[in-house]
C-alpha positions in Angstrom: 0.0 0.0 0.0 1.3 3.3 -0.7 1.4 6.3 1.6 1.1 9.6 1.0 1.8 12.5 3.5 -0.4 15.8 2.9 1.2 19.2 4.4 -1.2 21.5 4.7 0.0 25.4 5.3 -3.8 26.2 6.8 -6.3 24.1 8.8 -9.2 24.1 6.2 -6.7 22.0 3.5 -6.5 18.9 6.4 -10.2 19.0 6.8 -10.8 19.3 3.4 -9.0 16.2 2.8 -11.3 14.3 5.8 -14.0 15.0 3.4 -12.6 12.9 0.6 -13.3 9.1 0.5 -10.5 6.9 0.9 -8.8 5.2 -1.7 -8.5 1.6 -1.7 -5.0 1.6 -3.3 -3.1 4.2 -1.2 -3.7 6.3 3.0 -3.1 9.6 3.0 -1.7 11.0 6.3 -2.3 15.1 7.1 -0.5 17.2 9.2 -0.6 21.0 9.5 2.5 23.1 8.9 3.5 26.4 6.7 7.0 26.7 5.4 9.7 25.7 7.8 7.1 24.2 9.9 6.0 22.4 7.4 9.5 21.5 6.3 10.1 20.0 9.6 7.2 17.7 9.2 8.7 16.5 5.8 12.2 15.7 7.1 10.3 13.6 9.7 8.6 12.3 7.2 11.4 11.1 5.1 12.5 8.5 7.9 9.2 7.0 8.0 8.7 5.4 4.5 6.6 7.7 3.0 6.5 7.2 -1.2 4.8 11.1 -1.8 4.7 14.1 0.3 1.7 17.0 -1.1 1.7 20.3 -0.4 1.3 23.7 -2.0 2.9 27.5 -2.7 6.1 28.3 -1.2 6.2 25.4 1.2 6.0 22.7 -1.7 8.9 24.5 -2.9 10.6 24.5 0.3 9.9 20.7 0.9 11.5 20.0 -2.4 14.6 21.8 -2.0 15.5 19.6 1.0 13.8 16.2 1.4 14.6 13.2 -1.0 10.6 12.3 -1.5 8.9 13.4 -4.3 7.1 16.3 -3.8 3.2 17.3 -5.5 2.3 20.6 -5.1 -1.3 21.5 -5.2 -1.6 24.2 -7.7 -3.6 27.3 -7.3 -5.9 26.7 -10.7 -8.2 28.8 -12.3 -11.2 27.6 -10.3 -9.7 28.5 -7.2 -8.7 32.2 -8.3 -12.5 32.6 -9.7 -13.6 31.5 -6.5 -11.3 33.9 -4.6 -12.3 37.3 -7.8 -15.8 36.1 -7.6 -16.3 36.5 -3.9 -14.6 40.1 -4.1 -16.8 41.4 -7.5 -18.2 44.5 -6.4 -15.7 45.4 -3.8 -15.7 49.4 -4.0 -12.0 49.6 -2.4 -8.6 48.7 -3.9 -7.8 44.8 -4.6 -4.2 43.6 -4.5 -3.1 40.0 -4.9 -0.1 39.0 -3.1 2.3 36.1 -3.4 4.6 33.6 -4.9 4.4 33.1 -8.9 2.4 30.0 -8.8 -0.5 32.1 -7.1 -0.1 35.3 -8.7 0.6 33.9 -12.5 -2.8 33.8 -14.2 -4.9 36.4 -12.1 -4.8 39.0 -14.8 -7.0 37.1 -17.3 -9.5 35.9 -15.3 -9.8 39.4 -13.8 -10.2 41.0 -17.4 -12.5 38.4 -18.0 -14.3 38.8 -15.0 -14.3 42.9 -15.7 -12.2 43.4 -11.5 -9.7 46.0 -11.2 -6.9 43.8 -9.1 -3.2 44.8 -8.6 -0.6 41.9 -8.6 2.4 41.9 -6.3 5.0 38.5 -6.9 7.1 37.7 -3.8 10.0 35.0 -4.0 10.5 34.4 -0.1 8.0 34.5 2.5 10.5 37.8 3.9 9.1 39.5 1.2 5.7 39.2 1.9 5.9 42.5 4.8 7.3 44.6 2.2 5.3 43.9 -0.5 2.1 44.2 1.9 3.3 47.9 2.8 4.0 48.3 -0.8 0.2 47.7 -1.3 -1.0 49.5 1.1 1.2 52.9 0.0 -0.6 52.1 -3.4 -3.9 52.6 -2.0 -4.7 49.1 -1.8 -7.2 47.8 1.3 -7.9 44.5 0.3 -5.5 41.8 -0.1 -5.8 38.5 -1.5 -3.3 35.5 -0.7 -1.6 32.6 0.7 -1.2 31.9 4.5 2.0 33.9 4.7 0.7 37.1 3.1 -2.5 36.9 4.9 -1.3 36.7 8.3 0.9 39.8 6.9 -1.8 41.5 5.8 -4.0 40.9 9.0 -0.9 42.1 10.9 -0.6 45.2 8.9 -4.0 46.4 9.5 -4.9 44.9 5.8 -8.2 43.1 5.1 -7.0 40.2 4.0 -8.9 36.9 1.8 -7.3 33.3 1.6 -7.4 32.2 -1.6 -8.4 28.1 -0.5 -7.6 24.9 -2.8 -10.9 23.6 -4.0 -11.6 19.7 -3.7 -11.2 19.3 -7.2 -7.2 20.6 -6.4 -6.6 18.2 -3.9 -8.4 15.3 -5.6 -5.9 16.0 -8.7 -2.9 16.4 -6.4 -3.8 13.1 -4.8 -3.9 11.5 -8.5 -0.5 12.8 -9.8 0.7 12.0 -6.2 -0.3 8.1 -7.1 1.1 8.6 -10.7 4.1 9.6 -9.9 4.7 6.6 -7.2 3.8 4.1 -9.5 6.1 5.2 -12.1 8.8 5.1 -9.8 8.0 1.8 -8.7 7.4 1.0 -12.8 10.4 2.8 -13.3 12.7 0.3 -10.5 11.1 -3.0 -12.2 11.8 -1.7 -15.7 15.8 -0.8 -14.5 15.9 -4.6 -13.8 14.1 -5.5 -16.8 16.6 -3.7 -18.8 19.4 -4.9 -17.1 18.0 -8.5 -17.8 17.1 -7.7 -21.4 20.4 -5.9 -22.3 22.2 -9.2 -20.8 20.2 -11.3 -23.2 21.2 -9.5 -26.4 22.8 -11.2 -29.1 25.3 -7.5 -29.4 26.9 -6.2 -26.7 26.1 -2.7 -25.2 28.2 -0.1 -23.5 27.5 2.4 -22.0 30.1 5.6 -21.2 29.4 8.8 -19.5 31.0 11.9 -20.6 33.8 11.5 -18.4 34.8 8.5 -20.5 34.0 6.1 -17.4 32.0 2.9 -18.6 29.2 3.0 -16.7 27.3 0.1 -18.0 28.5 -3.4 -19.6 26.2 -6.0 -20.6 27.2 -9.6 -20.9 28.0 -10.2 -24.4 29.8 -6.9 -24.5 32.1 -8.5 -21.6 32.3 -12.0 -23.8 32.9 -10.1 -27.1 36.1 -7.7 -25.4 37.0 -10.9 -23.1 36.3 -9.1 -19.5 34.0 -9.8 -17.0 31.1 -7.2 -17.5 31.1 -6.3 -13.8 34.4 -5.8 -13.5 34.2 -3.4 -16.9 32.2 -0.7 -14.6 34.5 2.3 -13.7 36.7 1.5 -16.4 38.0 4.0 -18.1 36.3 3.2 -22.2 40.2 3.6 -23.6 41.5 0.8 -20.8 39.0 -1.8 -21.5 39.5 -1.3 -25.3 43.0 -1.3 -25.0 43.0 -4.6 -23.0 41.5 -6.8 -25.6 42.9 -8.5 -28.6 39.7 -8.1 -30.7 39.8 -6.3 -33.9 37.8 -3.0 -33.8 36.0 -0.6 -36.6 34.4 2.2 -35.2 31.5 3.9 -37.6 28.8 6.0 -36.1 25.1 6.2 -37.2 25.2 9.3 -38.7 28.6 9.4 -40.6 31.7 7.2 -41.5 34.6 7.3 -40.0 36.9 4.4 -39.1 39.0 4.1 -36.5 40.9 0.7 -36.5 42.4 -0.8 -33.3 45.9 -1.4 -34.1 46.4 0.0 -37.6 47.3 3.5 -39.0 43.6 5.8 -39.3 44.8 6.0 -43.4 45.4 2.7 -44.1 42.6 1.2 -45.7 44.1 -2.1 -47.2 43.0 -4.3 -44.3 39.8 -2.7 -43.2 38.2 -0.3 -45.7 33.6 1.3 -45.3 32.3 2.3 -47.6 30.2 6.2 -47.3 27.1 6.2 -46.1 27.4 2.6 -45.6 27.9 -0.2 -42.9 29.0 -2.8 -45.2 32.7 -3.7 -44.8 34.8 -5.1 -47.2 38.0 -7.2 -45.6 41.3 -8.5 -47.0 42.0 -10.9 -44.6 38.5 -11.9 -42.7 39.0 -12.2 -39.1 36.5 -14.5 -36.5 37.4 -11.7 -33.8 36.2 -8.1 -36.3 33.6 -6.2 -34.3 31.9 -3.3 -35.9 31.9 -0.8 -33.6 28.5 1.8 -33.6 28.7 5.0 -31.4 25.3 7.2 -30.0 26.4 10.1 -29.0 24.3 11.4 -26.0 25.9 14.8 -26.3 26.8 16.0 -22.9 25.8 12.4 -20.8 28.4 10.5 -22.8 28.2 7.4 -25.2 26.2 4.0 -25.8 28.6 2.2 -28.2 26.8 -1.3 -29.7 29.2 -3.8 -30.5 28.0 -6.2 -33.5 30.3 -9.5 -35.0 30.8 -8.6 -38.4 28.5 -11.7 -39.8 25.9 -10.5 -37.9 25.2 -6.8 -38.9 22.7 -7.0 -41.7 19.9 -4.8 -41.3 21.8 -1.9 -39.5 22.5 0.2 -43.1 19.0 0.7 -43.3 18.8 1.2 -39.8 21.2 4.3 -40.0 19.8 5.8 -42.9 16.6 6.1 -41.1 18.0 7.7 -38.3 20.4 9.7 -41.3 16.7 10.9 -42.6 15.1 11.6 -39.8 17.5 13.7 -38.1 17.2 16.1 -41.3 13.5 16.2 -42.5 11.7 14.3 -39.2 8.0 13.8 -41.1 5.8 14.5 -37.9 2.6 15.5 -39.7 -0.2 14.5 -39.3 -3.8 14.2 -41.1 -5.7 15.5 -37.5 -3.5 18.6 -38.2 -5.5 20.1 -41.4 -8.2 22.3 -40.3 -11.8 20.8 -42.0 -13.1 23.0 -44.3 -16.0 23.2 -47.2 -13.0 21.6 -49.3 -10.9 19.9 -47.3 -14.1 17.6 -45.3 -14.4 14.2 -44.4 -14.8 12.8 -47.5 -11.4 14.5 -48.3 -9.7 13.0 -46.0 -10.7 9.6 -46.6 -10.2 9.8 -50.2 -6.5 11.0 -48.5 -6.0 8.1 -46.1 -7.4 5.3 -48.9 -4.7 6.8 -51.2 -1.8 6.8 -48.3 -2.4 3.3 -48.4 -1.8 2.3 -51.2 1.8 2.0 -53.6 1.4 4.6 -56.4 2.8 7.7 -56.8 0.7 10.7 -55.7 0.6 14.2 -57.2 -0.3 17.3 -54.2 -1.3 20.7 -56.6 -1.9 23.9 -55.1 -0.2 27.6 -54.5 2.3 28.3 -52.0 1.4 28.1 -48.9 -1.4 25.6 -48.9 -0.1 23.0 -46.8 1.6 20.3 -49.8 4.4 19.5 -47.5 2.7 19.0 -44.9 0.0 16.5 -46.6 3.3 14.9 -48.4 4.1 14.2 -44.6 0.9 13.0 -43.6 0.5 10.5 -46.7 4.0 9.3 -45.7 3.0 8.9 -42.2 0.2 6.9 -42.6 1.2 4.6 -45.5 3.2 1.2 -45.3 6.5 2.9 -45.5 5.7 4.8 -42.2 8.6 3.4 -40.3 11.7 4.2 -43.3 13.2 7.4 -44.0 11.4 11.2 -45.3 13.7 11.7 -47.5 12.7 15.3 -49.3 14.3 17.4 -52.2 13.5 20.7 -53.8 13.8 20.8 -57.8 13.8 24.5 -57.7 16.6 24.9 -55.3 19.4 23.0 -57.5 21.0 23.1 -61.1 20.6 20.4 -63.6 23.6 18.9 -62.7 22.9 18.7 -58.9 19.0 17.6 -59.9 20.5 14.5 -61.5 23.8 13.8 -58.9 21.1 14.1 -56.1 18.6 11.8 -57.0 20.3 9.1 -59.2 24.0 9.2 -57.5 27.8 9.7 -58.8 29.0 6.8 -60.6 31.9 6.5 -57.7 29.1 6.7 -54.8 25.7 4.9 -54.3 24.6 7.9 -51.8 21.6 9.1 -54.5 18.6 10.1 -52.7 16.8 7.1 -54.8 18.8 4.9 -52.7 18.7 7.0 -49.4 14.8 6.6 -49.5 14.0 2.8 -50.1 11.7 1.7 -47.7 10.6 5.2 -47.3 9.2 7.9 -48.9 10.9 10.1 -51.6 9.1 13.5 -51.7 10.2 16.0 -54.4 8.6 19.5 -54.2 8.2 21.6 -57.2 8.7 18.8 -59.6 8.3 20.9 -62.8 11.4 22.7 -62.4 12.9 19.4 -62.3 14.9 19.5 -66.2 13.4 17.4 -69.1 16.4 15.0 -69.0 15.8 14.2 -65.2 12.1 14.1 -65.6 12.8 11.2 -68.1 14.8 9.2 -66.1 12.8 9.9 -62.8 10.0 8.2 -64.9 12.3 5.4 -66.2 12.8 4.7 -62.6 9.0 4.8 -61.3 8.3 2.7 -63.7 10.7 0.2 -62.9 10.4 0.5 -59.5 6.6 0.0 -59.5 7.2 -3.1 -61.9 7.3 -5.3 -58.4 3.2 -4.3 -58.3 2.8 -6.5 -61.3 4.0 -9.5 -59.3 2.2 -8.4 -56.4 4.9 -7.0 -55.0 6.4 -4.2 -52.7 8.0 -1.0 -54.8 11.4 -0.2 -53.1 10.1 3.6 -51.7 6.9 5.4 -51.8 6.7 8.8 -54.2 4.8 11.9 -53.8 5.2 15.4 -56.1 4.1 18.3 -55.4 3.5 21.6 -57.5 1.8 24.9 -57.8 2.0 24.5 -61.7 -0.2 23.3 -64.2 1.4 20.1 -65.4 -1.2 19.4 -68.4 -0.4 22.6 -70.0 3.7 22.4 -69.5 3.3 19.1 -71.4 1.3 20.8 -74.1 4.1 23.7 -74.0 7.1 20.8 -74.4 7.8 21.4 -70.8 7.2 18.4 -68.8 7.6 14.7 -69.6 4.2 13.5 -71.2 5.3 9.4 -68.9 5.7 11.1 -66.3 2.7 13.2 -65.9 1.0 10.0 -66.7 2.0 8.2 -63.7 1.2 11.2 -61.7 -2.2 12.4 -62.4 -4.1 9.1 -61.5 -3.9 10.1 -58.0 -4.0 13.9 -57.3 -4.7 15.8 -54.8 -5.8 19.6 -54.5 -4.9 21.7 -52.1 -7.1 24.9 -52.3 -6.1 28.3 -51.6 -7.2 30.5 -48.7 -9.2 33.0 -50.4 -11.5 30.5 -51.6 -12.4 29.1 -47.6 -12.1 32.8 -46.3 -16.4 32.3 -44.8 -14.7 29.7 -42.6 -12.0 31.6 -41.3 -13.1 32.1 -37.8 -13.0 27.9 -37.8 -9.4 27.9 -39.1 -8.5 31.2 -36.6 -9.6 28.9 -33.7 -7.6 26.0 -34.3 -4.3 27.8 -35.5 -4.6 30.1 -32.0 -5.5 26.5 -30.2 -2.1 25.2 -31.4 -0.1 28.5 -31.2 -1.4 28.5 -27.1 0.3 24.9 -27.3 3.4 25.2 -28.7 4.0 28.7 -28.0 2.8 28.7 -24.4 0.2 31.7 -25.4 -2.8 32.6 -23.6 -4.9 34.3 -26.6 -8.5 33.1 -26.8 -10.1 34.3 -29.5 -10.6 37.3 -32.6 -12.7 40.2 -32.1 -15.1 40.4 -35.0 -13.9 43.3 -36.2 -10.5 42.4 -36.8 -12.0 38.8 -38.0 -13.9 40.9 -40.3 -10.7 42.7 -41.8 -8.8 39.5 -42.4 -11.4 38.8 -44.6 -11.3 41.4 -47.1 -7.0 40.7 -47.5 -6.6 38.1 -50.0 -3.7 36.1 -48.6 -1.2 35.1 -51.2 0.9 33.6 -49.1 -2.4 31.5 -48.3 -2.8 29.4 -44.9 1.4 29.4 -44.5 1.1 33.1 -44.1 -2.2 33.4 -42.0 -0.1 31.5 -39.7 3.1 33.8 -40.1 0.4 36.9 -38.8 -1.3 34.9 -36.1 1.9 34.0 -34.9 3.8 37.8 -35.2 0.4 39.3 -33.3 0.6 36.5 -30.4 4.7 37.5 -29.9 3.3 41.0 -29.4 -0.2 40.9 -28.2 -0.6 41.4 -24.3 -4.6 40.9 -24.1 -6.7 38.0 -24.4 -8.2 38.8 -27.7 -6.4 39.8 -31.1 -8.3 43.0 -32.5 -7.9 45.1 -35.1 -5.4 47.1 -33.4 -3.2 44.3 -33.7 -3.5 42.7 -37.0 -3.6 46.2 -39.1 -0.5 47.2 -39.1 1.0 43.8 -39.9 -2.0 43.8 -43.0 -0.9 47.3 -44.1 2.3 45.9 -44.3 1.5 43.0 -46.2 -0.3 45.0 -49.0 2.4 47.5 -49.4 4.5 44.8 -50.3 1.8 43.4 -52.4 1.0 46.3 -54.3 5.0 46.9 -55.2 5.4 43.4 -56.4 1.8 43.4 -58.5 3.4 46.9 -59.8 6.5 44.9 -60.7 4.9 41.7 -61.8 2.8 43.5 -64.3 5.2 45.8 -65.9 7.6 42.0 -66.5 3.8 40.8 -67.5 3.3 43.3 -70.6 7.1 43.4 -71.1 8.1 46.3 -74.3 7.8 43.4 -77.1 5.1 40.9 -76.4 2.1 40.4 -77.8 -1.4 40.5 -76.9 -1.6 36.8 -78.0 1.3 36.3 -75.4 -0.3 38.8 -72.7 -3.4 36.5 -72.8 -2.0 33.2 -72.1 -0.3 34.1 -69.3 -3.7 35.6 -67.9 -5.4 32.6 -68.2 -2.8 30.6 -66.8 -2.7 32.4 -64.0 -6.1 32.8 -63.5 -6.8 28.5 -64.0 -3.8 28.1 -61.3 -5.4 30.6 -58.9 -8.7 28.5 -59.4 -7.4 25.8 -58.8 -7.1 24.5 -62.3 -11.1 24.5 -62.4 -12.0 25.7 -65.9 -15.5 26.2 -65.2 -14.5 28.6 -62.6 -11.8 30.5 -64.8 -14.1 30.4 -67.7 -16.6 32.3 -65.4 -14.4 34.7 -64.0 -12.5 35.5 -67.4 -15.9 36.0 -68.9 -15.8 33.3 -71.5 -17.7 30.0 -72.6 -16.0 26.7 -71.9 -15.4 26.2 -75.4 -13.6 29.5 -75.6 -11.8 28.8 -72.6 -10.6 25.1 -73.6 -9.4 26.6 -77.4 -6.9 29.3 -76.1 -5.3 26.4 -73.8 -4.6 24.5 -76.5 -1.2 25.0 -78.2 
């Protein structure tokens, strides 16, 4: 049974607790006490057996400081600051809130919310609680609000003074963490033998050394495979236990090559030679005792190093380039993450997760901005190649040269990213600026590679393009390889642009501020509707990419709980300067000094068809023009 001991800095907390049922898997002991007081309690308590001390404020923080036990403190929540603003609401004097961080932190928003003038005053030490109380009271303050130590400061003082009490629903969630946290330290003890048994058990040896270079950890086979006893391997210095065995040592690591041969001069590579990017080794003179050694670097804790018989380490290549991939492009996304729309609905997304299922190619269209990487991600993530390597590459960022090195290799190196991504995911991002030449043998390859469906097979990676361009008309124009657009457009999805969702974008404002407060540890809750209003009248180029780019400058610098329209016009005035000079420029490089109006036209109407989304019964509409019209001036 597990035993938890509750310090409680004021009377009402112990009672409080009387009042909650026991629980069959744990007793909770109380005992009253405030800071050192309470402190003393807890170094009592520490020789009795107890598995979780609980108490809150600056004596939870005291506790902690000096007693080995775990420590819970009951937070001061939200409920129990409304409780403490809602009793005071209508109070004609001057309210000031006194106290540590934990208390204090959070009382703004609920007073704005709540419409209660209140003045905030953080202490660090319970000293500071008579100073800051005078403070308040030269302020004008005659009501103060606070823990046991600024109350009784306050009372002192000649202060009215208001406890702010922890609620039963603050207790009842201390006592739950306090039984979570003792069962994963009891979990944590059984799984420290489990991995000691399991490590002993491996068919590689593993060892462990801190940064010090002290091996701190030795498992069994490690100990067979360097001829020591594991045991006696702990507090060794790494560079005396290697240096003590007769075993032949390469060292590689899983993110580069680089061999370091026990024995032999670093240059030589007669007797032992790897190959880059690779953990196949090649050997003169094959040796029973060669060990391929594989370091983890755990930065500043110090070094795992697995230690693998050279017959036995198939498998780890593709091992390494995962981790090679991953450390570069990690593919976290996610399908929850796209915000449903009119367009992007459920039956979207199960066209999307049908398709992410299953082995061809799959073509994402739509502007900048609209999220292609992202769904790229997601298809990756949720398809059969979920557990190899992201590997990604931007056609418009290279040369020709590098386009073809890149993906199809050197002839002196087998590091092409067609290689680097087999059982994964190649993703190449504005495939139309990839060169004709590439494009031809990038569909020579797809087509060899999905050859292994024929006989039911696995292809070797998963592909996914993505562009902004309209594919059809580049292969009219000579532009684009007519075999590979064939194997792209069975499956393609759309992305569309903002403008065309902007009656949903208090739906989309919600969720990007809900994952902004997230990751960005902001507080905003919501859009005034005037500003919401005004966001709707900017057209947004940039599309949802630079919705978020505004949400996110206006949360760094917004100090309410609401964005209005204070905020988000200068950043939009901005935004449309910029605008206007590039439309200014775009248009004068549009109608150029020599072109025609043959020329001038064509360039319209593509643009027009690409910001429709390539729908020609939407472009015909907005152009002005029949179908018919609309279809004979696309064609070449």
């Amino acid at each position: 049974m597990l035993k938890f001991l509750l310090i409680a800095p004021y009377r009402g907390m112990k009672d409080l607790l009387e009042d909650i049922p026991a629980a069959p898997d744990y007793e909770v002991h109380a005992e009253v006490g405030d800071l050192k007081q309470g402190l003393n309690i807890a170094r009592t308590a520490e020789l009795q057996g107890y598995d979780v001390i609980i108490s809150r404020g600056g004596t939870a923080q005291l506790i902690r400081s000096h007693v080995q036990i775990p420590v819970i403190e009951i937070t001061v929540n939200g409920y129990d600051i409304l409780r403490s603003l809602t009793l005071v609401k209508g109070y004609r004097g001057t309210i000031g809130i006194i106290g540590f961080p934990n208390i204090v932190e959070g009382v703004d928003t609920i007073a704005e919310l709540l419409d209660i003038q209140v003045m905030t005053f953080i202490i660090h030490h319970e000293h500071e609680a008579e100073a800051a109380v005078n403070k308040a009271k030269e302020l004008g303050v005659d009501l103060v609000i606070g823990d046991v130590v600024t109350v009784a400061v306050a009372e002192h003082s000649g202060v009215r003074a208001i406890l702010i009490t922890s609620g039963r629903e603050a207790l009842q969630e201390s006592l739950l963490q306090a039984e979570q946290m003792a069962r994963k330290r009891q979990a944590e003890a059984h799984h420290r033998v489990l991995m000691k048994s399991i490590l002993d058990a491996l068919q590689h040896g593993v060892v462990y050394v801190d940064a010090k270079q002290n091996v701190k950890f030795c498992n069994e086979q490690a100990g067979r495979q360097l001829g020591v006893i594991a045991t006696t391997a702990v507090n060794m210095k790494w560079a005396e236990l290697i240096a003590n065995t007769s075993t032949s040592l390469i060292y590689t690591d899983v993110g580069r090559s680089a061999d370091r041969t026990k024995g032999a001069d670093r240059t030589d590579r007669t007797a032992v030679r790897s190959r880059t990017d690779s953990f196949k080794i090649q050997r003169a003179n094959p040796t029973e005792d060669l060990i391929l050694v594989i370091e983890h670097s755990l930065a500043e804790q110090g070094t795992i190093f697995e230690l693998h018989e050279s017959q036995a380490i198939e498998g780890l290549e593709r091992r390494a380039r995962k981790v090679r991939e991953d450390r570069l492009s990690p593919p976290k996304s996610r399908f929850q993450q796209f915000v449903q729309t009119d367009h992007i609905n459920d039956a979207y997304m199960d066209k999307a997760k049908r398709w992410s299922k299953q082995l061809y190619p799959i073509l994402i269209t739509g502007e900048p901005g609209t999220g292609k990487k992202t769904l790229a991600e997601a298809l990756h993530n949720d398809s059969p190649y979920q557990s190899g390597p992201f590997v990604l590459l931007d056609a418009g960022s290279c040369t020709t040269e590098q386009q073809d090195e890149q993906l199809f290799g050197r002839l002196d190196q087998d590091s092409s990213l067609l290689r680097r991504a087999e059982s994964g995911t190649l993703h190449i991002q504005r495939i139309e600026q990839l060169s004709l030449p590439v494009q031809r043998k990038l569909a020579a390859a797809l087509q060899a590679s999905h050859a292994a469906l024929i006989h039911d097979d696995r292809p070797p990676f998963r592909f996914i393009a993505s562009t902004a361009a309209d594919l059809a008309h580049q292969v009219n124009l000579g532009e684009f390889d007519q075999q590979l657009h064939v194997q792209l457009q069975i499956y393609s999805l759309h992305l569309p642009p903002l403008r065309s969702v902007t009656t949903e974008l208090d739906h989309i404002v919600f969720w990007y501020l809900a994952e902004m407060n997230r990751t960005l540890g902001s507080q905003v809750l919501g859009i005034k509707p005037d500003a919401l209003n005004r966001m709707t009248t900017y057209e947004w180029p940039g599309n949802f990419a630079e919705l978020q780019q505004v949400l996110k400058l206006i949360i760094e610098t917004c100090e309410g709980s609401f964005i209005t329209l204070q905020h988000l016009q200068p950043i939009l005035d901005s935004l449309m300067s910029k605008q206007d000079k590039t439309t200014n420029s775009s248009l004068e490089q549009l109608i150029g000094a020599t072109r025609t109006l043959e020329e001038i036209e064509a360039d319209i109407i593509r643009l027009v068809l690409e910001q429709e989304g390539f729908n020609q019964s939407a472009t015909a509409k907005r152009l002005g023009m029949n179908r018919t019209t609309l279809w004979r001036k696309l064609s070449p």
